[in-house]
C-alpha positions in Angstrom: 128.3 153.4 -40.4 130.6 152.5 -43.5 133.5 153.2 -41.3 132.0 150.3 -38.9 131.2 148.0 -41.8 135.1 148.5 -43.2 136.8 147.4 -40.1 134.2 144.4 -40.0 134.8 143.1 -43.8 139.2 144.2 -42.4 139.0 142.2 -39.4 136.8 139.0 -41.3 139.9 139.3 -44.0 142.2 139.3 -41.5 140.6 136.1 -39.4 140.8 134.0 -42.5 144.4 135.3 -43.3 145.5 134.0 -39.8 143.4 130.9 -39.2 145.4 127.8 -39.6 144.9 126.0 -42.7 142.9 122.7 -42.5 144.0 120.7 -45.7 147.3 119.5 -46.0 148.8 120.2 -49.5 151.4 117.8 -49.4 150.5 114.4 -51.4 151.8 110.9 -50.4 153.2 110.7 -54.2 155.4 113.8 -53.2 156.4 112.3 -49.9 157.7 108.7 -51.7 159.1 110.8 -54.3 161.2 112.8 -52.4 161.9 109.8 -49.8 163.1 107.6 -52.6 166.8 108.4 -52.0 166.8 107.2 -48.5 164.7 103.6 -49.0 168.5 101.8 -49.5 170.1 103.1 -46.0 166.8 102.6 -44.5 167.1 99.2 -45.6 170.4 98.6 -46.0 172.7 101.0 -43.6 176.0 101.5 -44.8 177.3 105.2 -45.2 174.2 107.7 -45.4 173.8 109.0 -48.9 174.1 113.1 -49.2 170.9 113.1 -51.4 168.9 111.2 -48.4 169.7 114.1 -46.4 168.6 116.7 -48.9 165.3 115.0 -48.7 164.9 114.8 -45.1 165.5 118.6 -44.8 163.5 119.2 -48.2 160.3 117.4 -47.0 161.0 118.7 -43.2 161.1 123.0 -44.9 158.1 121.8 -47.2 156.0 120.7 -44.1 155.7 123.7 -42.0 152.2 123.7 -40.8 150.0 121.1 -38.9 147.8 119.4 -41.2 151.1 119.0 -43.5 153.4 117.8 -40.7 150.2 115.0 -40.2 149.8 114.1 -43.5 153.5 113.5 -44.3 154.1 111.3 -41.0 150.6 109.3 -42.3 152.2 109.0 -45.6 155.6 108.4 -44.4 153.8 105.6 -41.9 151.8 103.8 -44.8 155.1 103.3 -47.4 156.8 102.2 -44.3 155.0 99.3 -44.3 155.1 98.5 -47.8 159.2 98.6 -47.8 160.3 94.9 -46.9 163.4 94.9 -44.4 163.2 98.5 -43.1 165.4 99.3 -40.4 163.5 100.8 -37.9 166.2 102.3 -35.4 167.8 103.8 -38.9 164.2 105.0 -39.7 163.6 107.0 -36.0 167.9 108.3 -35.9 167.2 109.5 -39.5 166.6 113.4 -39.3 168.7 113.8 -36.0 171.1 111.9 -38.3 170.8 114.7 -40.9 170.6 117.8 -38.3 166.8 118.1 -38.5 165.3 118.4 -34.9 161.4 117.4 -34.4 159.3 117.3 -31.5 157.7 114.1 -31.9 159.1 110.3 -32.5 159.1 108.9 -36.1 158.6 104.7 -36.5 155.3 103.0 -36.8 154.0 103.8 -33.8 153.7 107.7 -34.0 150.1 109.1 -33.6 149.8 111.6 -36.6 146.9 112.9 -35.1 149.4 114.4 -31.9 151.5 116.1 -33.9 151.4 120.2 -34.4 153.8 122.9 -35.1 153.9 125.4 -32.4 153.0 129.0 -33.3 
């Protein structure tokens, strides 16, 4: 009987361990932070800056499960609108631009909601 109940309580420990987190714990603030470097190309073009492209890949390693993956591309989709003049063909080419490969579209028009990072 104790034997029964500790592979219950191991195999409850081991559920929770596995299940997919819920909660994103990436912040919009963290998102526009790190972004920042990349709002004058965006806006701008000219020469892509080496710090935008730190960024990219920084937010892109810090956004490795679902819920974090949907929150940055709602965050990234809300200060989108509130930059005046963004290019939006720079805005979509950006992380193939800096050698970061996703699975969905970036611009406006993305559905957060679709997006998921395959186990």
């Amino acid at each position: 009987m104790a034997f029964a109940s500790k592979i219950i309580t191991c195999l409850l420990v081991l559920t929770i361990y596995i299940a997919a987190p819920t909660e994103s714990h990436i912040t919009c603030g963290t998102v526009s932070s790190t972004m920042a470097q990349c709002i004058s190309y965006l806006t701008n073009g000219g020469p892509l800056p080496s710090s935008c492209c730190v960024a990219v890949k920084s937010l892109n390693l810090m956004a490795q499960t679902t819920p974090d993956r949907r929150q940055v591309c709602e965050c990234l989709k809300s200060a989108g609108k509130d930059i005046k003049g963004l290019n939006i063909d720079l805005v979509a080419t950006l992380p193939t631009t800096c050698g970061v490969s996703l699975s969905y579209p970036i611009g406006f028009n993305t559905n957060c909601d679709s997006i998921s990072v395959a186990v």
